[in-house]
C-alpha positions in Angstrom: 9.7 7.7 -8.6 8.2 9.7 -5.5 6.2 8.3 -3.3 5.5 5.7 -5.9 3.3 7.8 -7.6 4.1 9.6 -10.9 1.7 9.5 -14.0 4.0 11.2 -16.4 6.6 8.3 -16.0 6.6 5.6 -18.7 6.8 2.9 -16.1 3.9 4.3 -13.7 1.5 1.8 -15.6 4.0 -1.0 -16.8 2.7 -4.3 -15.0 6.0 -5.7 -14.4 7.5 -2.7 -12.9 4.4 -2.2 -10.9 4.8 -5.8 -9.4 8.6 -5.0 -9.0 7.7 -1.9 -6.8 5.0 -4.2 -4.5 7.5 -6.8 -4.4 10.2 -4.1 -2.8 7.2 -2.5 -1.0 5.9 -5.6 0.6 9.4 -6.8 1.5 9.7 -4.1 3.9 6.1 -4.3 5.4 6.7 -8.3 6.4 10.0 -7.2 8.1 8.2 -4.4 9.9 5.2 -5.3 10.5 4.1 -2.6 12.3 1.0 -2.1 10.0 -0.4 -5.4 11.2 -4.3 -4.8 11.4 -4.3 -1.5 11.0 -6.4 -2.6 7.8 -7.9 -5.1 6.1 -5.1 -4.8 3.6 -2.4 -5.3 5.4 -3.2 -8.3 7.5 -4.1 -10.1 4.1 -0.5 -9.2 2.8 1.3 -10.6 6.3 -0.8 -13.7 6.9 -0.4 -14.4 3.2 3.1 -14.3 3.4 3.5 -16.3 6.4 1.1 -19.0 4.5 3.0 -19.0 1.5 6.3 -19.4 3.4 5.7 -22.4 5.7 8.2 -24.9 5.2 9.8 -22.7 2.5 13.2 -20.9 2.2 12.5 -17.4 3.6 15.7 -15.8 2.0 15.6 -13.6 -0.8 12.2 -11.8 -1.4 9.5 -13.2 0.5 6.5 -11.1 -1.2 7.8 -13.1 -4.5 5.6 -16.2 -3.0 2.5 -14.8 -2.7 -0.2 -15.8 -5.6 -1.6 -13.0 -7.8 -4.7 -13.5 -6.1 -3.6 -12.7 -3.2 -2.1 -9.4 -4.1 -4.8 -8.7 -5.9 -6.9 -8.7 -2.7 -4.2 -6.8 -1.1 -5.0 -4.1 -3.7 -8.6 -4.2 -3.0 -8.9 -4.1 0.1 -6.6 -0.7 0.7 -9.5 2.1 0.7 -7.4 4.8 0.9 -8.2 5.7 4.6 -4.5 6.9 4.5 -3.6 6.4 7.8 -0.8 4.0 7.4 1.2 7.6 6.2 1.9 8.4 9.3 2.1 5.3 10.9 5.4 4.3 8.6 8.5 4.9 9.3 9.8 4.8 5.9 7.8 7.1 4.2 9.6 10.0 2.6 12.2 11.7 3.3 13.2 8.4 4.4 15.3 6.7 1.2 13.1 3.8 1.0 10.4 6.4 0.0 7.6 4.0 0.8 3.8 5.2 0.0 1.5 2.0 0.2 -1.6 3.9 -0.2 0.0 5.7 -3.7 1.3 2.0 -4.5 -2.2 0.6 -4.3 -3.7 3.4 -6.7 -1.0 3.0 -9.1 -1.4 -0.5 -9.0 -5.3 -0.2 -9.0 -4.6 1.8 -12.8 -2.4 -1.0 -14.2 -5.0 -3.2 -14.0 -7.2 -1.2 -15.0 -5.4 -0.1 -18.6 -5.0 -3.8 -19.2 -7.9 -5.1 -17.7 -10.6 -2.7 -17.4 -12.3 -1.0 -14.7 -15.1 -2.9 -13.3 -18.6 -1.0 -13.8 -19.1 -0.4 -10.0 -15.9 1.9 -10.3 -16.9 3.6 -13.6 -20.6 4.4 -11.8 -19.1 5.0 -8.3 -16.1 7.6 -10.2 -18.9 9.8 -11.5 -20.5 11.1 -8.8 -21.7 14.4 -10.8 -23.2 12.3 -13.5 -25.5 10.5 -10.5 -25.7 13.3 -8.5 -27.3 15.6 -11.5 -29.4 12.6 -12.5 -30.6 12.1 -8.9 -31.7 15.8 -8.3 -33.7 16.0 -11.7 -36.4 14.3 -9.6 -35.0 13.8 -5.7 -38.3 12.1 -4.5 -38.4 9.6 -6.8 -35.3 9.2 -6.9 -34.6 9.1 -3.0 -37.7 6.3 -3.1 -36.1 3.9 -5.7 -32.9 4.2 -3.2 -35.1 2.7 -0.4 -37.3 0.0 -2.3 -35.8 -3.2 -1.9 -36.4 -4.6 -5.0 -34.6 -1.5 -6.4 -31.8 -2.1 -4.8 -31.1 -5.8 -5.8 -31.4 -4.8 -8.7 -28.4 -2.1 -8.4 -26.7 -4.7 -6.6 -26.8 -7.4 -9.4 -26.1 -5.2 -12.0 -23.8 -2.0 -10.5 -22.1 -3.8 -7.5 -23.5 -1.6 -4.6 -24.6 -3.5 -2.0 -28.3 -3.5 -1.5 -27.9 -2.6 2.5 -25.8 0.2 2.2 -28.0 3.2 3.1 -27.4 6.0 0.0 -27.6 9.5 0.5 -30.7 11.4 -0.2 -31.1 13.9 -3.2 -31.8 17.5 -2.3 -34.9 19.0 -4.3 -31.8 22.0 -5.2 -28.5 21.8 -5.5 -26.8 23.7 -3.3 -24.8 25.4 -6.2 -28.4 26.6 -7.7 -29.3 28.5 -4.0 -26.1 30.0 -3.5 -26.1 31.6 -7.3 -29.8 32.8 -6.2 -28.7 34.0 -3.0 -24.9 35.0 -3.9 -22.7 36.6 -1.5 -23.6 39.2 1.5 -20.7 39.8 2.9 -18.0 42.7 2.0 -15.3 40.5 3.1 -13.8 42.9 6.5 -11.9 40.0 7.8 -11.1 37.6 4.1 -12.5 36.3 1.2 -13.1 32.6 0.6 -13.5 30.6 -2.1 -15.9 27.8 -1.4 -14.8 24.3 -2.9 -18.6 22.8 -1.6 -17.9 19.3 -2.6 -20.5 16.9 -4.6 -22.0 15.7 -1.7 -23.0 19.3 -0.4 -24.5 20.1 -3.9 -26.7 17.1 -4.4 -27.1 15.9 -1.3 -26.0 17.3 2.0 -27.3 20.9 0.9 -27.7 22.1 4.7 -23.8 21.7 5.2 -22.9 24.3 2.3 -25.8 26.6 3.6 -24.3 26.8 7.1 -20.8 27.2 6.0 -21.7 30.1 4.3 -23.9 31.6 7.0 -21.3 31.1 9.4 -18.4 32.4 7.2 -20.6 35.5 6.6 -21.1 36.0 9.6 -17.1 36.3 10.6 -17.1 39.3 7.5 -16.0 36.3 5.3 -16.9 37.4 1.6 -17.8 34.0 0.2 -17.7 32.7 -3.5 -18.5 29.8 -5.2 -16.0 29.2 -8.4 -16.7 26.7 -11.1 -15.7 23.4 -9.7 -16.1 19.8 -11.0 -15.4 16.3 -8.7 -12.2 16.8 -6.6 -11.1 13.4 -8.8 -11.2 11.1 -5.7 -13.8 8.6 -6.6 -12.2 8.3 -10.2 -8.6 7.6 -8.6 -9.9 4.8 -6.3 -11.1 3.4 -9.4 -7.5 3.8 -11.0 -9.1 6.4 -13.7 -6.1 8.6 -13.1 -6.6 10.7 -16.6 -10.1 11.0 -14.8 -8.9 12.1 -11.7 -6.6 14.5 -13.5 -8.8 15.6 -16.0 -10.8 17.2 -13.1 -8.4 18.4 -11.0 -6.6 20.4 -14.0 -9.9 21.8 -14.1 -10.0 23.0 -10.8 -6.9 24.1 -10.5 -7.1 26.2 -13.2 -10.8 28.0 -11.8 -9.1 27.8 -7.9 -6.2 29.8 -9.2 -8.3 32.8 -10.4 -9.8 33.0 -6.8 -6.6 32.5 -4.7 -5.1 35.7 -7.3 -8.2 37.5 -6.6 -7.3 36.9 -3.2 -8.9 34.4 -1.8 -8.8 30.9 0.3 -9.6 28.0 -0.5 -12.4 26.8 1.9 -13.7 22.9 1.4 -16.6 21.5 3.7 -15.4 17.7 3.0 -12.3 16.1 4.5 -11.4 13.8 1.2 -11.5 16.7 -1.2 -9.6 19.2 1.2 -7.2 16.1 1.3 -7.2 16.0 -2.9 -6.6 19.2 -3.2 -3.8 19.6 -0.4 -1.6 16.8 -1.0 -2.9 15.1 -4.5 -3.5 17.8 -6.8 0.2 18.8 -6.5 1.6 15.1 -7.9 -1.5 14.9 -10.5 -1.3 18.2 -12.5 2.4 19.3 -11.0 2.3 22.7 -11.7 2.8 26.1 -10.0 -0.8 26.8 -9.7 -1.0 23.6 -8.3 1.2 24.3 -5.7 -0.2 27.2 -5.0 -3.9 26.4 -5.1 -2.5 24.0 -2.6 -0.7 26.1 -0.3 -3.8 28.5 -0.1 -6.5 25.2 0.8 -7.9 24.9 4.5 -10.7 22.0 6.0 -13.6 24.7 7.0 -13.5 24.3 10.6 -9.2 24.3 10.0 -9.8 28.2 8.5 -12.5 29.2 11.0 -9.7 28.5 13.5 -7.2 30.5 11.8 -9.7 33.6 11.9 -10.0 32.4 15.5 -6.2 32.6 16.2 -5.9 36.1 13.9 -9.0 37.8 16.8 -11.2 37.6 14.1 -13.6 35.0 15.1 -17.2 36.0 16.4 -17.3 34.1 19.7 -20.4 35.6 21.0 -22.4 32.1 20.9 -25.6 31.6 22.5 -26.7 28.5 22.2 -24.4 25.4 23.3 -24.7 21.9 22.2 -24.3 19.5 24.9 -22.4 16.4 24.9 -21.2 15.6 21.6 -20.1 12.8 20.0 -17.7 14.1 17.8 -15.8 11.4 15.2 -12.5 12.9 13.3 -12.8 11.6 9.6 -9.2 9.5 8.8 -8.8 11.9 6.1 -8.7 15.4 8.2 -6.5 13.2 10.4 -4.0 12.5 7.8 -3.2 16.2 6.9 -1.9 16.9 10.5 -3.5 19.9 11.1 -4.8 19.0 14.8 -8.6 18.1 15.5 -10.0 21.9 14.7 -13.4 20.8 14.2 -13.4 19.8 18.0 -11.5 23.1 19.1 -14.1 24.8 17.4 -16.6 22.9 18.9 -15.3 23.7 22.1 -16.1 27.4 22.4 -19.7 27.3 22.2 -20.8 27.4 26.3 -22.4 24.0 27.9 -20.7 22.0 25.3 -18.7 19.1 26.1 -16.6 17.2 23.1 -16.4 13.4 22.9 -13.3 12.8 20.7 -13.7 9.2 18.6 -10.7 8.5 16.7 -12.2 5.4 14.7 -12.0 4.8 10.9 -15.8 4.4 9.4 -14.6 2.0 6.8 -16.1 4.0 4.3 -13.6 5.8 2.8 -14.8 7.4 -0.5 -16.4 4.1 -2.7 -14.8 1.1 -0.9 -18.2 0.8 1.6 -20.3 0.5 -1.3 -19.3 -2.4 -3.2 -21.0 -5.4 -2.1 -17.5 -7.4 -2.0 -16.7 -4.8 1.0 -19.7 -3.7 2.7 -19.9 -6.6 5.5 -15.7 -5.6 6.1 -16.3 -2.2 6.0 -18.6 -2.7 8.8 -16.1 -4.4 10.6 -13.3 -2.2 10.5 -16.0 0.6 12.0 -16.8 -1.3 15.4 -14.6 1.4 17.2 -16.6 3.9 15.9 -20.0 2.2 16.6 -18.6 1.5 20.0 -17.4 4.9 20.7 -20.6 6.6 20.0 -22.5 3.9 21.8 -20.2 4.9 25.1 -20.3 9.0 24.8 -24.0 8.6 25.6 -24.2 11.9 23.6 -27.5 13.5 22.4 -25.6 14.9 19.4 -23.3 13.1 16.8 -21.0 15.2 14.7 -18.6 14.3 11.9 -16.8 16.2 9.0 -17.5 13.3 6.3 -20.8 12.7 5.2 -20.1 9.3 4.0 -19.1 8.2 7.7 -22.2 9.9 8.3 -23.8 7.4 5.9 -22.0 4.1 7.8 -22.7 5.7 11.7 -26.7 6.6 10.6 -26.6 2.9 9.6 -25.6 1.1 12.7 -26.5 3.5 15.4 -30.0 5.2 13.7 -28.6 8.6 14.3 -28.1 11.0 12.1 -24.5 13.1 12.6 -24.6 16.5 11.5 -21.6 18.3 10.5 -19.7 20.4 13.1 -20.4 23.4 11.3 -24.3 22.8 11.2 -23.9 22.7 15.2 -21.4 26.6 15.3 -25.0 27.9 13.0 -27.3 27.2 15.9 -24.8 28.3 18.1 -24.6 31.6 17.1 -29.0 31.7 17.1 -28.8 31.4 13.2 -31.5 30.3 11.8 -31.2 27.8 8.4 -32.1 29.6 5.4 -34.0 28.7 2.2 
């Protein structure tokens, strides 16, 4: 089964097999060890096994001795950052084929067919159904996100811890201005389709709006296909019919727009992610390949125009120092840190690279099991933006965004809310 992960296999949701797979899986991490924490996850799995093997034979397999609970937490506490991928060395090709991210999902939807998924999942995998409920009314909305009382509430009763600061509601969704607005651009230099991502449409509505302002201004013709949830949020749940559901979906309007000729531009690193290495192993088709193949981070394509001469570079207003923190998930697709090289060619502007997980990670910072850890695991990135000294604070994920606002009171913007003002564009309505 590659990379652990295949939904079509009769075994992919069988308990016992799944156990037999972490038992092979965490065999090889407590010989290696070379994960050792990198994440919460895995330095529960190694100090468990060294508790459960004092005074105790250690041959045969070890991970055999740890309690369910214990995995269970193991489980848990992977939130999908990704970066162990990279870190392995026995990740495929290799023929141990080991993917402890995948594992976790697919052991996150075993015990979820048998056991349920908790209600913080199901409301945390539907971020459409909130987002379209939240922009019905944003202020009152926004305000019951911010009273206190509100919010122990939702804690009690959904699981969201009731310090974890939520993202506002925009008053339009950004799919509502750009079908008022549509496109203005003949498309000179490309065409691109715009996957905007939930959190530009309901909340982060500014993003979108400079994305396309900036593409449009590099003779990129942009449009806007139908588009649900990139799945993400439903998979950390282990809703993988969910998760598929919605990408099958996607991949069948994406397709259209890559035939028509276009690219597939995405704002957000975790659904550029989905679409780019997810959506291939979930729906396992051609067009999924070749939605796939034809999918770039925003700042990833506006460097490709850059290498291809067809950038605009005439910038007129730099930024300063900047602060800039790479999201794990643009960090896991290998592409290099394009957000920074296109930071880079504004004038006066000087980039402050943090490589620091926020500890966010799609839904994992919400629950109030993992809020307090999540906090944890982002003291590099606190730290790292507390040393830059910058006046501006940039990242690619808006839900980093939510955990740096947090601890440091500033507000990051995305990188390509900072190439608009460079170029003297003003935000439109």
């Amino acid at each position: 089964m590659a990379y652990n992960f295949d939904p079509d296999s009769p075994q992919f949701l069988d308990r016992k097999e799944v156990e037999g797979e972490q038992h092979r899986v965490f065999d090889v991490c407590h010989d290696c060890r070379r994960c050792y924490n990198l994440c919460p996850s895995f330095t529960t799995l190694l100090d468990g096994i060294d508790a459960a093997m004092e005074g105790k034979d250690a041959a045969g397999e070890v991970s055999s001795l740890l309690e369910r609970k214990t995995v269970d937490t193991v489980v848990d506490q992977c939130f999908q950052c990704k970066l162990c991928v990279p870190h392995c060395p026995y990740t495929p090709p290799h023929r141990w084929q080991i993917d402890f991210p995948r594992l976790m999902l697919r052991s996150k939807a075993a015990r979820a067919k048998t056991e349920g998924m908790p209600i913080v999942d199901r409301v945390l995998a539907n971020p459409e159904g909130m987002g379209r409920l939240g922009t019905l009314s944003a202020k009152l909305a926004n305000r019951a996100n911010g009273n206190r009382f509100f919010r122990a509430v939702m804690e009690k009763t959904l699981g969201i811890h009731r310090d974890r600061n939520l993202p506002n509601y925009a008053p339009q969704t950004f799919e509502k201005w750009f079908a008022k607005r549509g496109t203005r651009s003949a498309g000179e230099n490309a065409k691109a389709a715009l996957f905007y991502t939930c959190t530009v449409n309901f909340n982060e509505t500014e993003t979108g709006k400079a994305a396309v302002q900036v593409l449009e201004r590099n003779k990129v013709a942009v449009w806007c296909p139908p588009q649900q949830c990139c799945g993400m949020p439903a998979l950390d749940g282990g809703d993988i019919e969910g998760a598929r559901s919605r990408a099958k979906k996607n991949v069948a309007a994406l397709t259209g727009a890559v035939r028509a000729g276009c690219d597939v531009v995405v704002p957000g690193p975790t659904c550029s992610y989905m679409l780019k290495k997810e959506y291939p192993l979930l729906v396992k088709t051609a067009e999924a390949e070749e939605v796939a193949q034809h999918t770039y981070d925003l700042c990833e394509y506006l460097m490709k125009l850059h290498k291809a001469g067809k950038l605009d570079t005439g910038f007129t207003t730099g930024a300063g120092r900047v602060a800039y923190h790479v999201p794990c998930h643009l960090r896991v697709q290998n592409i290099g840190f394009k957000s920074r090289d296109l930071l880079r060619l504004l004038p006066d502007t000087q980039i402050e690279l943090i490589e620091s997980c926020s500890g966010v990670d799609g839904t994992w910072g919400f629950k109030k099991d993992y809020f307090d850890l999540s906090l944890k695991v982002a003291r590099g990135l606190f730290r790292g933006i507390e040393n830059a000294e910058a006046a501006t604070v940039a990242t690619d994920c808006p839900l980093a965004g939510l955990q740096i606002e947090l601890k440091t009171g500033k507000k990051p913007e995305h990188p390509i809310e900072i190439v608009r003002r460079g170029y003297g564009l003003a935000p439109e309505r």
